[in-house]
N, CA, C and O atoms as a GROMACS GRO file, in nm:
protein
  236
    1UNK      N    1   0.640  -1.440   0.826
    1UNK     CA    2   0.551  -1.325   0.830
    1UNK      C    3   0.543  -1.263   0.691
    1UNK      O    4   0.628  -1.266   0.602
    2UNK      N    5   0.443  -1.217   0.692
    2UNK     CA    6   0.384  -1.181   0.482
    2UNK      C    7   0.428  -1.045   0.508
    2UNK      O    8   0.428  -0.986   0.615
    3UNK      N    9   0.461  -1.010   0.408
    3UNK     CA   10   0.478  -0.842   0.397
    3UNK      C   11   0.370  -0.791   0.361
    3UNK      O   12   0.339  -0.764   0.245
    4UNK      N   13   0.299  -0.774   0.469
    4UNK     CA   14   0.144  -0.731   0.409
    4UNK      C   15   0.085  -0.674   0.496
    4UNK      O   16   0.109  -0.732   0.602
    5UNK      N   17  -0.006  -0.557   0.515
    5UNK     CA   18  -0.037  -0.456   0.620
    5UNK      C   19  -0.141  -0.505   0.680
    5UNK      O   20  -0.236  -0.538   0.609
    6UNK      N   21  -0.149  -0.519   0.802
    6UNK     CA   22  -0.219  -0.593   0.911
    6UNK      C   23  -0.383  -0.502   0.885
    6UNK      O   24  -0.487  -0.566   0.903
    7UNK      N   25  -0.386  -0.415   0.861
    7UNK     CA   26  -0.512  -0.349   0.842
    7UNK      C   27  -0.538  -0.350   0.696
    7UNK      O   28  -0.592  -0.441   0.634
    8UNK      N   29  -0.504  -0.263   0.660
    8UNK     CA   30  -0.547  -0.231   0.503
    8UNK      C   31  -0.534  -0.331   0.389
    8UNK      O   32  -0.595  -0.323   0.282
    9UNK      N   33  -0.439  -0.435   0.427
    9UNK     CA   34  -0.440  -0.598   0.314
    9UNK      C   35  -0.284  -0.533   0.195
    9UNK      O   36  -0.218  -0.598   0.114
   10UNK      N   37  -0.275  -0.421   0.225
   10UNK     CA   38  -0.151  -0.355   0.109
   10UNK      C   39  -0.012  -0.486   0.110
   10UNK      O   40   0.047  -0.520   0.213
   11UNK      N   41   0.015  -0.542  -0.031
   11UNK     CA   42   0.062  -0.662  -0.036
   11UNK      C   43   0.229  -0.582  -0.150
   11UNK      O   44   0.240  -0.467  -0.191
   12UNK      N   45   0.288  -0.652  -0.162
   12UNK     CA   46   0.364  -0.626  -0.249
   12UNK      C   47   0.327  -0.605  -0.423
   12UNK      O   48   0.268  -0.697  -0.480
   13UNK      N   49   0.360  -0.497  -0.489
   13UNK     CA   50   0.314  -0.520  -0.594
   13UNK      C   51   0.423  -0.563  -0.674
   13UNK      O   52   0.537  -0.574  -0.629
   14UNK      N   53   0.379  -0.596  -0.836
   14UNK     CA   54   0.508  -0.632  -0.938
   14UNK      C   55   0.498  -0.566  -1.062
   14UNK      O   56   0.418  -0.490  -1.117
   15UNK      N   57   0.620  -0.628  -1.092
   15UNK     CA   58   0.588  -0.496  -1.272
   15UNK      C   59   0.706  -0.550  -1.300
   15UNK      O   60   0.753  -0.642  -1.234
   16UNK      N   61   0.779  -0.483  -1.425
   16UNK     CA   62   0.910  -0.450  -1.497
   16UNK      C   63   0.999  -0.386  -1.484
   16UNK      O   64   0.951  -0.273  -1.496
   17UNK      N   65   1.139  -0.370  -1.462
   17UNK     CA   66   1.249  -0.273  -1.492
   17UNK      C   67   1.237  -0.263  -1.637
   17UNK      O   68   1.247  -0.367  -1.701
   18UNK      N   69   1.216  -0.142  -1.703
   18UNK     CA   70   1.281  -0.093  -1.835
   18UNK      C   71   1.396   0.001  -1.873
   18UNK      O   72   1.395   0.123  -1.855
   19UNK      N   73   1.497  -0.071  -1.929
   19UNK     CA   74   1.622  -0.054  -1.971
   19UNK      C   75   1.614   0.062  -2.082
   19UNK      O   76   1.522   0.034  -2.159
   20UNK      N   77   1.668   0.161  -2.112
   20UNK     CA   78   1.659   0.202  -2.247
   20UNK      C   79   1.621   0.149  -2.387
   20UNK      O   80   1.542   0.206  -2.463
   21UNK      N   81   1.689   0.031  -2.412
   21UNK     CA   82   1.680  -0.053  -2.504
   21UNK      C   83   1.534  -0.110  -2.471
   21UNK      O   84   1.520  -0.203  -2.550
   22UNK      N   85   1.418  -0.098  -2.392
   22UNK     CA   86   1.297  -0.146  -2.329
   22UNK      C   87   1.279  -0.300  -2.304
   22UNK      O   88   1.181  -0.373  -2.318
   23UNK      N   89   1.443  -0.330  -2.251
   23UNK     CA   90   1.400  -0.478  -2.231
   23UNK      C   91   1.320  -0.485  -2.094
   23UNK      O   92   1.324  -0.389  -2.018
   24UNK      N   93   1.254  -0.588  -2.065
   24UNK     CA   94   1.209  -0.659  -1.950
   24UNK      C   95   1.260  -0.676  -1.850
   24UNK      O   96   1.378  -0.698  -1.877
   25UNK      N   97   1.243  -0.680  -1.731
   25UNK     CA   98   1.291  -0.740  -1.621
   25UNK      C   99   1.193  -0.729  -1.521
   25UNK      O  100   1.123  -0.632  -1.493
   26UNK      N  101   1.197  -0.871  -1.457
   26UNK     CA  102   1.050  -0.879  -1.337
   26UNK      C  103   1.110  -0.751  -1.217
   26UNK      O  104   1.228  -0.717  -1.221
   27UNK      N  105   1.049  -0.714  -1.155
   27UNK     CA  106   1.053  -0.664  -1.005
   27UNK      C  107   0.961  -0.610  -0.952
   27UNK      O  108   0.858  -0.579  -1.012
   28UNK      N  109   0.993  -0.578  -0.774
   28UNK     CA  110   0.899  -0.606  -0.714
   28UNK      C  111   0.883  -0.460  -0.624
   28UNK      O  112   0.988  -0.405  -0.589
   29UNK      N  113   0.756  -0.399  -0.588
   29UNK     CA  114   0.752  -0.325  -0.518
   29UNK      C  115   0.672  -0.368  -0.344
   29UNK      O  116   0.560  -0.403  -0.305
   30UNK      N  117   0.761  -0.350  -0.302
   30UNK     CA  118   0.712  -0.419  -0.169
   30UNK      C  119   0.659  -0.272  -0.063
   30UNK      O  120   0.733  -0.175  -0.077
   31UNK      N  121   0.578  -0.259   0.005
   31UNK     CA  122   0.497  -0.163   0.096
   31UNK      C  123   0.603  -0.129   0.204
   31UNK      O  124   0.692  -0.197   0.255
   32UNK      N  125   0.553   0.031   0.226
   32UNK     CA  126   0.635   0.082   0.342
   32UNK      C  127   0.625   0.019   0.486
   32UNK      O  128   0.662   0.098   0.572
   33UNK      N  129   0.586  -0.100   0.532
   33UNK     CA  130   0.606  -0.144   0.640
   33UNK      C  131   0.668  -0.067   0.809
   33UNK      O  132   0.778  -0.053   0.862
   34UNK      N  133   0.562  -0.041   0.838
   34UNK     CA  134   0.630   0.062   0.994
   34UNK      C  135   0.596  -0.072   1.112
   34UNK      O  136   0.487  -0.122   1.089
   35UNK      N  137   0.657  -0.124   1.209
   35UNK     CA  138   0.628  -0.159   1.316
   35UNK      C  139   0.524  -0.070   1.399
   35UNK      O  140   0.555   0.049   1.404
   36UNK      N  141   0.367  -0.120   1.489
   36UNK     CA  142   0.306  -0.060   1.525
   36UNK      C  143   0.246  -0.109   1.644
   36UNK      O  144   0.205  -0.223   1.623
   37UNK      N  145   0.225  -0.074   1.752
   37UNK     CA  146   0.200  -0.120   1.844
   37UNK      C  147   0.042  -0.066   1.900
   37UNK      O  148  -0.012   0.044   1.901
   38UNK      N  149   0.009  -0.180   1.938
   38UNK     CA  150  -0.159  -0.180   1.939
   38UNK      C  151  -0.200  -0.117   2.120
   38UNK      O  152  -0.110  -0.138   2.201
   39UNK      N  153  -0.301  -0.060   2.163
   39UNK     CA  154  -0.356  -0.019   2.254
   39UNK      C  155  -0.341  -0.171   2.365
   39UNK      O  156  -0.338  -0.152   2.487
   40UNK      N  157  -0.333  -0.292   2.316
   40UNK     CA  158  -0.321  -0.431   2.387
   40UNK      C  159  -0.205  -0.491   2.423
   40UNK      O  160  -0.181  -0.597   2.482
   41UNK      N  161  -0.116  -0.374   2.361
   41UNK     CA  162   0.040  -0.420   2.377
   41UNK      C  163   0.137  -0.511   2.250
   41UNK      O  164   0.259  -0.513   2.233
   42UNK      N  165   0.018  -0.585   2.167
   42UNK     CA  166   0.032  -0.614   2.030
   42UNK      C  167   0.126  -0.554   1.884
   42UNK      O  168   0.072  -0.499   1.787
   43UNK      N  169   0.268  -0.578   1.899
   43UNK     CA  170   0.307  -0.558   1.749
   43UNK      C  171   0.274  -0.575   1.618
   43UNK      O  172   0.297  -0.687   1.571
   44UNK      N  173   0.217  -0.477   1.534
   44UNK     CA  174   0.155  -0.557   1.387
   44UNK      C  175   0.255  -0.487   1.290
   44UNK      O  176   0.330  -0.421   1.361
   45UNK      N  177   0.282  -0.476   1.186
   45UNK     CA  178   0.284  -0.443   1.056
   45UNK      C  179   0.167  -0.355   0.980
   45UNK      O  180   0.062  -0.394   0.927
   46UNK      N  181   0.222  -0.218   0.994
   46UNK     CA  182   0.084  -0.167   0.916
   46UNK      C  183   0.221  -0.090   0.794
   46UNK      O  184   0.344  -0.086   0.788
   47UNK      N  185   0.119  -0.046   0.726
   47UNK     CA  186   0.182   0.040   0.551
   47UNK      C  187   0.180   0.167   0.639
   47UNK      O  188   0.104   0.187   0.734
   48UNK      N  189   0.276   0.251   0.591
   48UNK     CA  190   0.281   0.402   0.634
   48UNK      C  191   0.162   0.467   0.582
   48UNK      O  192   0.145   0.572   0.642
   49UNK      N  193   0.095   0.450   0.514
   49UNK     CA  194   0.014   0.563   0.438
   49UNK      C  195  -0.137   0.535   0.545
   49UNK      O  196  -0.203   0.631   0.585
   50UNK      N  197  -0.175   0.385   0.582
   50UNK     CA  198  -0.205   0.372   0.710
   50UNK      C  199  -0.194   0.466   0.815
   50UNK      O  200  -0.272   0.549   0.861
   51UNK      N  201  -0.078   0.433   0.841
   51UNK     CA  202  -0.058   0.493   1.026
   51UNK      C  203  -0.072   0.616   0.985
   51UNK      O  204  -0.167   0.662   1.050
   52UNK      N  205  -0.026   0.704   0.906
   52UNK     CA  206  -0.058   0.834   0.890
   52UNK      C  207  -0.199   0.846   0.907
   52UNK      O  208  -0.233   0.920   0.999
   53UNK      N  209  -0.317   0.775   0.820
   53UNK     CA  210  -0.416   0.811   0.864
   53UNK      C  211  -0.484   0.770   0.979
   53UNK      O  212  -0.589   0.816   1.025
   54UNK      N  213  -0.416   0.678   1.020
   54UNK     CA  214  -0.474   0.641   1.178
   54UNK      C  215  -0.451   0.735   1.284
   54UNK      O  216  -0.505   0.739   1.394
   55UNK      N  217  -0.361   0.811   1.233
   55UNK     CA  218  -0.288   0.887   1.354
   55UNK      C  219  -0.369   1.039   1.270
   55UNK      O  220  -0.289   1.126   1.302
   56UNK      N  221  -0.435   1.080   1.221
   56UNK     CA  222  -0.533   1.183   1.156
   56UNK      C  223  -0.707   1.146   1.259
   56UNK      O  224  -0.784   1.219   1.320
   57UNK      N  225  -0.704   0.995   1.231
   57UNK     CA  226  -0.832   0.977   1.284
   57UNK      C  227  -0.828   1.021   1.483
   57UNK      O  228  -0.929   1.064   1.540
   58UNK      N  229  -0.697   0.998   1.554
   58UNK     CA  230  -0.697   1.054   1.682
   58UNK      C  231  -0.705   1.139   1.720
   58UNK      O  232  -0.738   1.151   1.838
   59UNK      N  233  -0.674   1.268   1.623
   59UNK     CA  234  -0.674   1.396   1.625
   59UNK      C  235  -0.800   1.440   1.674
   59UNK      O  236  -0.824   1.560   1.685
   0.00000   0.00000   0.00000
């Protein structure tokens, strides 16, 4: 399973650690991932910043 938000496509991003000295280092920012359960009974993977607004649009 991709770490990747079943609605919105939000994927892991990447970049650098910088050290004082400004060395390099790869790393990775991976998405807030909430377990979510669909009106069909369906578990997906959505990003929090998602469900927050999904749960704005029910209001």
């Amino acid at each position: 399973m991709a770490r990747k938000c079943a609605i919105s496509g939000v994927g892991p991003l990447s970049g650098n650690n910088r050290s004082h000295a400004m060395n390099a280092t790869k790393r990775k920012w991976n998405p807030n991932l909430q377990k979510f359960r669909t009106k069909d009974g369906k578990v997906i993977l959505v990003s929090a910043r998602t469900l927050r607004s999904l749960r704005k649009e029910r209001i």
